[in-house]
C-alpha positions, -999 to 999 in steps of 0.1 A, spaced: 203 -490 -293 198 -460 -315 169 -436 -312 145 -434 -342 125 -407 -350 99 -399 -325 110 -421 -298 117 -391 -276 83 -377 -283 65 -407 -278 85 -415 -241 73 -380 -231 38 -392 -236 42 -423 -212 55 -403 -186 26 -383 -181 7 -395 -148 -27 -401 -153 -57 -380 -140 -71 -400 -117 -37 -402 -97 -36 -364 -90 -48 -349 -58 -84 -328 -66 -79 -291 -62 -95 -275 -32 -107 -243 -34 -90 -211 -15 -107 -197 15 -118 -158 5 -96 -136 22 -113 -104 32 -91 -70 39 -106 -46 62 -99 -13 62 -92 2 101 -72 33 113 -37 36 104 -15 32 134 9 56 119 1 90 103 30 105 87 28 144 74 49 163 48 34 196 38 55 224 21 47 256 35 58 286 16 69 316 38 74 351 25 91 378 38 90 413 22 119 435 43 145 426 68 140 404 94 161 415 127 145 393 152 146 356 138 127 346 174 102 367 168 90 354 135 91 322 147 68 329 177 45 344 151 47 318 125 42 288 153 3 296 162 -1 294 125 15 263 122 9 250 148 -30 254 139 -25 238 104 -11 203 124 -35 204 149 -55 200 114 -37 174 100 -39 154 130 -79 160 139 -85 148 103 -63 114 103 -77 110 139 -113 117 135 -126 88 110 -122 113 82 -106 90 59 -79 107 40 -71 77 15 -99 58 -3 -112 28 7 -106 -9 -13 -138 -10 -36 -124 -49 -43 -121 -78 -16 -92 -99 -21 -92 -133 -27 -59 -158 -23 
């Protein structure tokens, strides 16, 4: 049997379930994100070093430099460990 016009349209209109045989929607449970301490704490700072002359001794500039570096990680790791939080905190909760 031949198609006429429309028939396909008008099949695709039968095949459409009706609304009272679909499932209601539920609603999704709020999903709230908490902010704690990271468990990790990863640093990366570029420290510049300048040296005006010769340096004999490489040893010795390092057991000068260390203190100071030392110091600045000390820092770093006071800060991440301290509640100071270094990152800003979600201003949004997120919902699924």
């Amino acid at each position: 049997m031949p198609l006429k016009t429309g028939d396909v349209v008008r099949s695709l209109g039968e095949a459409v379930p009706s609304a009272a045989g679909l499932p209601a929607p539920t609603a999704p449970a709020p999903v709230s994100i908490t902010t704690s301490t990271p468990q990790h704490f990863a640093v990366s700072p570029t420290i510049a070093i300048n040296i005006q002359g010769s340096v004999t001794d490489p040893a010795e500039l390092v057991r000068v430099l260390q203190p100071e570096i030392q110091r600045l990680f000390n820092g770093y790791a006071a800060q991440a460990n301290s509640g100071g939080h270094i990152w800003d905190t979600p201003a949004v909760t997120f919902v699924a």
